[in-house]
BARODO-105173 format. One line per field, with one value per atom (N, C-alpha, C): residue in one letter; atom name; x, y, z. Coordinates in steps of 0.2 Angstrom, whole numbers, plus 5000, padded with zeros to 4 digits. Example, Ala and Ser with C-alpha at 12.3 -4.5 7.8 and 13.67 -1.06 7.14 Angstrom:
BEGIN
resn: (a / a / a / s / s / s)
name: (N / CA / C / N / CA / C)
c1: (5066 / 5062 / 5066 / 5064 / 5068 / 5064)
c2: (4972 / 4978 / 4984 / 4989 / 4995 / 5000)
c3: (5039 / 5039 / 5039 / 5035 / 5036 / 5039)
***
This chain:
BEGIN
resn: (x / x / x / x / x / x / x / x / x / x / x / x / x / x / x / x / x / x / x / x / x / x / x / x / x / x / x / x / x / x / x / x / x / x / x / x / x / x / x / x / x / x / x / x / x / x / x / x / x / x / x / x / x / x / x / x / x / x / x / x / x / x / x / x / x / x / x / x / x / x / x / x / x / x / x / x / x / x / x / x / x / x / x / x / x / x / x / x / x / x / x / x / x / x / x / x / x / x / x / x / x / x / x / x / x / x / x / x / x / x / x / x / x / x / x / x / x / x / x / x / x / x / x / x / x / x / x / x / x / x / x / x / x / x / x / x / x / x / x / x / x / x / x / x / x / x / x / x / x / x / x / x / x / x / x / x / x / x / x / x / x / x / x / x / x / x / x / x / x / x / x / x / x / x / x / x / x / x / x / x / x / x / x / x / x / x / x / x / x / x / x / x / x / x / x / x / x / x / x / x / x / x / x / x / x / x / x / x / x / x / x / x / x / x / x / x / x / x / x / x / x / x / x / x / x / x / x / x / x / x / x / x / x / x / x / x / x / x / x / x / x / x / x / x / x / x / x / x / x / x / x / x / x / x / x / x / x / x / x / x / x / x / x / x / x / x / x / x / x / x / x / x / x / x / x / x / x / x / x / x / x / x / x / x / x / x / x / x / x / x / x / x / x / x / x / x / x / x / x / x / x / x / x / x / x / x / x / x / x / x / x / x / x / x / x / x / x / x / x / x / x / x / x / x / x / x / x / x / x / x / x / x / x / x / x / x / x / x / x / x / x / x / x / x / x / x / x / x / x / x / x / x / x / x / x / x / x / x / x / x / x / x / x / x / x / x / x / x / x / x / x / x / x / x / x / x / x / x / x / x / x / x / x / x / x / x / x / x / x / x / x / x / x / x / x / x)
name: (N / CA / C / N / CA / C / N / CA / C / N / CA / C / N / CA / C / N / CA / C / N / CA / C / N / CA / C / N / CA / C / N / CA / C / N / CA / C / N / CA / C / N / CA / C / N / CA / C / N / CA / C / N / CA / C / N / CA / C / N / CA / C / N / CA / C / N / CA / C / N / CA / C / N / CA / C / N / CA / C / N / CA / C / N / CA / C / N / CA / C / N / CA / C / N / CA / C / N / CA / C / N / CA / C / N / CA / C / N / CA / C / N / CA / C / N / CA / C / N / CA / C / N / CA / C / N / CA / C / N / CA / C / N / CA / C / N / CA / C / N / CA / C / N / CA / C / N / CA / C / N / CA / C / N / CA / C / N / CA / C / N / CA / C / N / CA / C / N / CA / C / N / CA / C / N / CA / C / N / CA / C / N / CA / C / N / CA / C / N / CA / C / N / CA / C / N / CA / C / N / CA / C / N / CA / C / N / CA / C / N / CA / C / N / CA / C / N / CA / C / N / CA / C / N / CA / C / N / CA / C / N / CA / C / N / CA / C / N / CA / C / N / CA / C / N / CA / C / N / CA / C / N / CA / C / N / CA / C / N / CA / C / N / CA / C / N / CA / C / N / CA / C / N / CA / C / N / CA / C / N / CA / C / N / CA / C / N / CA / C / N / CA / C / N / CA / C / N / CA / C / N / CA / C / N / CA / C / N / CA / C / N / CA / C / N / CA / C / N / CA / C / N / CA / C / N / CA / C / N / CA / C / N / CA / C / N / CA / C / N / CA / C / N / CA / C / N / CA / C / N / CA / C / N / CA / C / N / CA / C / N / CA / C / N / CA / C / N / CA / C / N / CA / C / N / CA / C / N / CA / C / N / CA / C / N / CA / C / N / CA / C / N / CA / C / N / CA / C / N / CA / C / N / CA / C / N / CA / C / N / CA / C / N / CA / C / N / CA / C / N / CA / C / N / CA / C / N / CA / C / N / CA / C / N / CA / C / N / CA / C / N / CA / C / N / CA / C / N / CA / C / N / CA / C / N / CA / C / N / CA / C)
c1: (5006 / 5009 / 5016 / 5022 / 5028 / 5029 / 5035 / 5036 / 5035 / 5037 / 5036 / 5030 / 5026 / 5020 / 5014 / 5018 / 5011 / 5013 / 5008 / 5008 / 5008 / 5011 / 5012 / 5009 / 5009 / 5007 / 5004 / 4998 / 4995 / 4991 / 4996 / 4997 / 4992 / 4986 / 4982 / 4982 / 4985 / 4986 / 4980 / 4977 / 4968 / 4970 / 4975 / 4975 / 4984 / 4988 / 4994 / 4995 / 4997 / 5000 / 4996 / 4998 / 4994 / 5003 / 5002 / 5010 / 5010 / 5013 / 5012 / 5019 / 5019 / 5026 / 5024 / 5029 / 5028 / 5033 / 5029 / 5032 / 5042 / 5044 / 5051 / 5055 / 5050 / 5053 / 5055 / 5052 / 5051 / 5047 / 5046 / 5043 / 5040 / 5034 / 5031 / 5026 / 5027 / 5022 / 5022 / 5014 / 5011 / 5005 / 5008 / 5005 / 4997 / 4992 / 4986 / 4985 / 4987 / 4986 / 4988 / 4994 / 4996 / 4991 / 4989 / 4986 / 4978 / 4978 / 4969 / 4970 / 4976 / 4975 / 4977 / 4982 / 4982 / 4976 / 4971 / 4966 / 4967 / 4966 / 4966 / 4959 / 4954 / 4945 / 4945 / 4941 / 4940 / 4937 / 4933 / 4932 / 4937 / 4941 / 4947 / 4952 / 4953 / 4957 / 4955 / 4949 / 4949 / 4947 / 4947 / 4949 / 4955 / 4960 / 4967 / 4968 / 4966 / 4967 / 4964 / 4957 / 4957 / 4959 / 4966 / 4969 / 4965 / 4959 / 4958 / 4960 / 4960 / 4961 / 4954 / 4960 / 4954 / 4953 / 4958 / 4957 / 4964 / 4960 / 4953 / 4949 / 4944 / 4938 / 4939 / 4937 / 4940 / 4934 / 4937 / 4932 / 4931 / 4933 / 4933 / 4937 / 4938 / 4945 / 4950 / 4957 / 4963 / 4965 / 4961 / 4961 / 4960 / 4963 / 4960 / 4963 / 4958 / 4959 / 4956 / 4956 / 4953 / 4949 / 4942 / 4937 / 4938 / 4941 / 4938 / 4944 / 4947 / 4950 / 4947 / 4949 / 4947 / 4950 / 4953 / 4954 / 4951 / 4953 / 4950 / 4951 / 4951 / 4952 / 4958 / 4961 / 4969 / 4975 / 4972 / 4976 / 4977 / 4971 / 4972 / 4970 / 4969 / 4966 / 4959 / 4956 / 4949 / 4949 / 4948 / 4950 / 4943 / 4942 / 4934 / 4939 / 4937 / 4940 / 4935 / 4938 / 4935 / 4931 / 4932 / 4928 / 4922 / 4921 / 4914 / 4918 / 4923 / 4925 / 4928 / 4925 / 4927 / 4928 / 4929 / 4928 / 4935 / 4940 / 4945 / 4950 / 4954 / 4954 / 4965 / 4967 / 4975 / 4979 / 4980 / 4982 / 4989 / 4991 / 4996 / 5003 / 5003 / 5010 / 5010 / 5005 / 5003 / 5007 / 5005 / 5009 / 5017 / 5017 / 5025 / 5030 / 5027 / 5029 / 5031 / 5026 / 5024 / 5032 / 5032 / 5033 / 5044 / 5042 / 5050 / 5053 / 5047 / 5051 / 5051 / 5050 / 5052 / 5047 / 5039 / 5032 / 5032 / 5040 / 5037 / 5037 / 5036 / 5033 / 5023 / 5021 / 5013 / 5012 / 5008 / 5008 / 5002 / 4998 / 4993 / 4994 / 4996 / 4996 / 4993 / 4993 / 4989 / 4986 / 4980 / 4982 / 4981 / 4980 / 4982 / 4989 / 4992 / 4998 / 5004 / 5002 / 5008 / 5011 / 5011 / 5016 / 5011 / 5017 / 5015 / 5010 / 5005 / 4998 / 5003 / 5002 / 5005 / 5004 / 4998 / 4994 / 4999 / 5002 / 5006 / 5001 / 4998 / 4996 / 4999 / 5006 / 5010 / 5007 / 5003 / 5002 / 4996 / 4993 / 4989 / 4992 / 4997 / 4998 / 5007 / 5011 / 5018 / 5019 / 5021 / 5025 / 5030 / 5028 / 5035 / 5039 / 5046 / 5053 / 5054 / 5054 / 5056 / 5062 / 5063 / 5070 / 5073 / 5075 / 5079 / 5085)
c2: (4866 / 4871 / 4873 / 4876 / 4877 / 4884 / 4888 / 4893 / 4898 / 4891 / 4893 / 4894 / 4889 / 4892 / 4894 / 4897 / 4902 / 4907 / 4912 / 4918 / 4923 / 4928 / 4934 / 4938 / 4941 / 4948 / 4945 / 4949 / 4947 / 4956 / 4959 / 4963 / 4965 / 4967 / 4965 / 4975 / 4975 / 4980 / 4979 / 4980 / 4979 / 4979 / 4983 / 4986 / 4981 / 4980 / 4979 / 4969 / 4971 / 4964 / 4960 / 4955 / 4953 / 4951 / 4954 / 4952 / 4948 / 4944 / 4938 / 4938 / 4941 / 4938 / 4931 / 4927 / 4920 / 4921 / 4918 / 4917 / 4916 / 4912 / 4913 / 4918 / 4924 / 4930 / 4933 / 4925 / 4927 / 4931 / 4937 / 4939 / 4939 / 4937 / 4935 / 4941 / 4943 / 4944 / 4944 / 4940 / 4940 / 4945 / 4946 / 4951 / 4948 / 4954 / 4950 / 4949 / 4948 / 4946 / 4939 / 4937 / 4930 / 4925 / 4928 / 4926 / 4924 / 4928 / 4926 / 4923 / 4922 / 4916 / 4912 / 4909 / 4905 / 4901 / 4906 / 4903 / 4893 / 4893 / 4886 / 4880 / 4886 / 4881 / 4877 / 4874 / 4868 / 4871 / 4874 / 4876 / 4879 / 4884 / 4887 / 4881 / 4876 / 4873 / 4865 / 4865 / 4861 / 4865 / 4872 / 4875 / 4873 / 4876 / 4875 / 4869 / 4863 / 4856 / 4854 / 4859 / 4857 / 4861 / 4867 / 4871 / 4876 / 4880 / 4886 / 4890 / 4897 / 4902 / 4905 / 4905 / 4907 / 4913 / 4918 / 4924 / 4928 / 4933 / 4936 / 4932 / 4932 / 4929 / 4934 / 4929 / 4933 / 4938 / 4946 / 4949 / 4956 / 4951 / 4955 / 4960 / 4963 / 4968 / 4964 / 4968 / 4962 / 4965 / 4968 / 4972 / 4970 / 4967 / 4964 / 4967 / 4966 / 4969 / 4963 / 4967 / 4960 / 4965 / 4961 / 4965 / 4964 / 4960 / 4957 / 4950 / 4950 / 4945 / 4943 / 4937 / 4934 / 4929 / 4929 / 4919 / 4914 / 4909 / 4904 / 4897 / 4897 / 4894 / 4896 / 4890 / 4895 / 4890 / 4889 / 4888 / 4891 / 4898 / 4899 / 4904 / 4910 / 4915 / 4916 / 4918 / 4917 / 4924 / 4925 / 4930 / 4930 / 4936 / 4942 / 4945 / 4942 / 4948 / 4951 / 4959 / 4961 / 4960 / 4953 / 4949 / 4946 / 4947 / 4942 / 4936 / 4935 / 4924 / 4926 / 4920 / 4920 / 4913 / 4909 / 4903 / 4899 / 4900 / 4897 / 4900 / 4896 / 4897 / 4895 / 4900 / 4901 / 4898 / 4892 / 4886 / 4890 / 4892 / 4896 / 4891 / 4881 / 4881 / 4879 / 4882 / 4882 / 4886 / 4893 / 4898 / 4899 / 4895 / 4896 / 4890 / 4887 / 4883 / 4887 / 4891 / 4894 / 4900 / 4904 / 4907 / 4905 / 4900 / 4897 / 4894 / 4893 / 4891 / 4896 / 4903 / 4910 / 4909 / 4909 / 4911 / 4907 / 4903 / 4901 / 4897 / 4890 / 4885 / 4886 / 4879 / 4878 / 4879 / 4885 / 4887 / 4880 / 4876 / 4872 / 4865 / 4863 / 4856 / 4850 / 4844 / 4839 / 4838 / 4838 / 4837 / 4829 / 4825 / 4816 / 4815 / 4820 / 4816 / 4821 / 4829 / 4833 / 4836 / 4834 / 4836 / 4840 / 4845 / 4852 / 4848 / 4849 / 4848 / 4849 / 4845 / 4847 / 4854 / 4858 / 4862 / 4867 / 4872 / 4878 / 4884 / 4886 / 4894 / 4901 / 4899 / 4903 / 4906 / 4899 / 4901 / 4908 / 4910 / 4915 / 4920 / 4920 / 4927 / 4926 / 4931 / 4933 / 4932 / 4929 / 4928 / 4934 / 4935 / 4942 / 4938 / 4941 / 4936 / 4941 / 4936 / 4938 / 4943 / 4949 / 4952 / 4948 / 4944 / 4941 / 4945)
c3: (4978 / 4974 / 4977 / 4972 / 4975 / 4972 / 4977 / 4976 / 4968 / 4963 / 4958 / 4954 / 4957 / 4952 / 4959 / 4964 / 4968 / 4968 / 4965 / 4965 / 4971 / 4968 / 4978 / 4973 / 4968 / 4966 / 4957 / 4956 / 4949 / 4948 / 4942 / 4938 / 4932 / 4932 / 4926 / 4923 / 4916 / 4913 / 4907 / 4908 / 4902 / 4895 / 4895 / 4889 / 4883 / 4886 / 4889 / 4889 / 4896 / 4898 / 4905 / 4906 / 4914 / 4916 / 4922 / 4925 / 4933 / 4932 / 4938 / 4942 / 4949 / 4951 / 4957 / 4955 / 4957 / 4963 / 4971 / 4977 / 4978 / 4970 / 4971 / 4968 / 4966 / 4964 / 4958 / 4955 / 4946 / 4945 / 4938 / 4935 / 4930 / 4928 / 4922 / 4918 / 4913 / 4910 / 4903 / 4903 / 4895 / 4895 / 4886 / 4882 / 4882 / 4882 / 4881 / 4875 / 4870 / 4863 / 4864 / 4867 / 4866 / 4870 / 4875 / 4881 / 4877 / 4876 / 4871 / 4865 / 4862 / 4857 / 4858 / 4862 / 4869 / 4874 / 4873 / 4877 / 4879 / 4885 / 4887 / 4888 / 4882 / 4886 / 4880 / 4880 / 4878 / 4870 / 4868 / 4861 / 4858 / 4861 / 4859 / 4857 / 4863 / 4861 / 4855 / 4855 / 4847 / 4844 / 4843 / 4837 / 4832 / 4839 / 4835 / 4833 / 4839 / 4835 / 4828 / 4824 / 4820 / 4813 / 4816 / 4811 / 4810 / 4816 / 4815 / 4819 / 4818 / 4822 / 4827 / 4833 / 4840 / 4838 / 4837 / 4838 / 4835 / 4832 / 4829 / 4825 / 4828 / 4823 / 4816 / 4811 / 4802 / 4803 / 4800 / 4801 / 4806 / 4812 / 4818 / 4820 / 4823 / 4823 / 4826 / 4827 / 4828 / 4836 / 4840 / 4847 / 4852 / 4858 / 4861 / 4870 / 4871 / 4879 / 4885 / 4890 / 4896 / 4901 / 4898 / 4903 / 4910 / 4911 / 4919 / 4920 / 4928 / 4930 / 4936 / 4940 / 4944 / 4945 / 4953 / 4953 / 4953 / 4951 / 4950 / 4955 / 4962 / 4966 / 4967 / 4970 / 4972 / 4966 / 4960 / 4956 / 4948 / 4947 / 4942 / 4941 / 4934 / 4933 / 4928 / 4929 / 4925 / 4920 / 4913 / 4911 / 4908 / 4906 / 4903 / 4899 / 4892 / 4887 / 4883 / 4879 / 4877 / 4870 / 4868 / 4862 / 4865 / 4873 / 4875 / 4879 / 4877 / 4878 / 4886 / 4890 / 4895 / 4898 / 4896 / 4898 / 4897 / 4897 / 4899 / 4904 / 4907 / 4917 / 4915 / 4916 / 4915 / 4922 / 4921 / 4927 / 4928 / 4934 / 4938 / 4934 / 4936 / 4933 / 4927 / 4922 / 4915 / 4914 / 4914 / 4913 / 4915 / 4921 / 4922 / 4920 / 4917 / 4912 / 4904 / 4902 / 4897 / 4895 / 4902 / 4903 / 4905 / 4906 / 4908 / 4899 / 4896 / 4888 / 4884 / 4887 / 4882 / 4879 / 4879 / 4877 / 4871 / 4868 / 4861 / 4860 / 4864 / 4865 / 4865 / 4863 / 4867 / 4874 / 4874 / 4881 / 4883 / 4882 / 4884 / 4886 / 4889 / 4891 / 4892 / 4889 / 4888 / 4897 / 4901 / 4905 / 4910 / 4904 / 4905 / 4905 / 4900 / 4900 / 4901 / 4902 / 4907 / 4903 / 4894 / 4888 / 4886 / 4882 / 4879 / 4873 / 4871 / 4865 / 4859 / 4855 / 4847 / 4843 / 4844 / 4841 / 4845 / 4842 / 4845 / 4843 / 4848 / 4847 / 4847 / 4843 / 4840 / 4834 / 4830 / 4823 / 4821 / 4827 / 4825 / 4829 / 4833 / 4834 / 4836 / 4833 / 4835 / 4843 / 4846 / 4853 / 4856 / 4860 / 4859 / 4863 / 4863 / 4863 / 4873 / 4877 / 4885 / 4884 / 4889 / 4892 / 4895 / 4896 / 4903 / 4904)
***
């Protein structure tokens, strides 16, 4: 890992945003909306490969918070949201990759071949635009 995607400080606002500052002194943070339709596990992600929405389930409220965080070895974040889903694991230079394209890129990354996934988790929820 390099300065840029190892974290010094990680921010989890439940309600809000999760905020990461990374060892070279960037500041990151995603909305927990983005971040859960975004999800990186493996059902979530052939979801959207087959043109469904992660989230909100149709139906469901449109509200989403994060029960619970955790690291996940020393490369990534394990998130408990408040819809039950817990099972996909937010890879540190995922996000700052994510996070370096102004959120409106595919936060998810093929990880054979290192390029952004075709499927953009844009389509189910607005991205909010960085302050820089």
């Amino acid at each position: 890992m390099t300065a840029s995607t190892t974290p010094s400080d990680i921010d989890v606002d439940r309600n809000r945003a999760v905020t990461i500052t990374f060892e070279d002194g960037v500041v990151c943070e995603f909305p927990v909306r983005e971040l859960r339709a975004a999800c990186p596990c493996a059902t979530c992600r052939g979801m959207r490969e087959r043109g469904r929405d992660v989230w909100p389930a149709p139906g469901a409220p449109d509200t989403i918070s994060v029960g619970g965080a955790h690291l996940s070895g020393a490369w990534g974040l394990s998130i408990e949201w408040s819809d039950g889903h817990s099972t996909g694991i937010y890879a540190w230079a995922v996000l700052r990759r994510w996070w370096d394209a102004g959120l409106h890129q595919p936060m998810l990354i093929d990880p054979m071949l290192n390029d952004p996934v075709l499927v953009d988790p844009s389509t189910e929820s607005s991205h909010a635009e960085s302050s820089d």
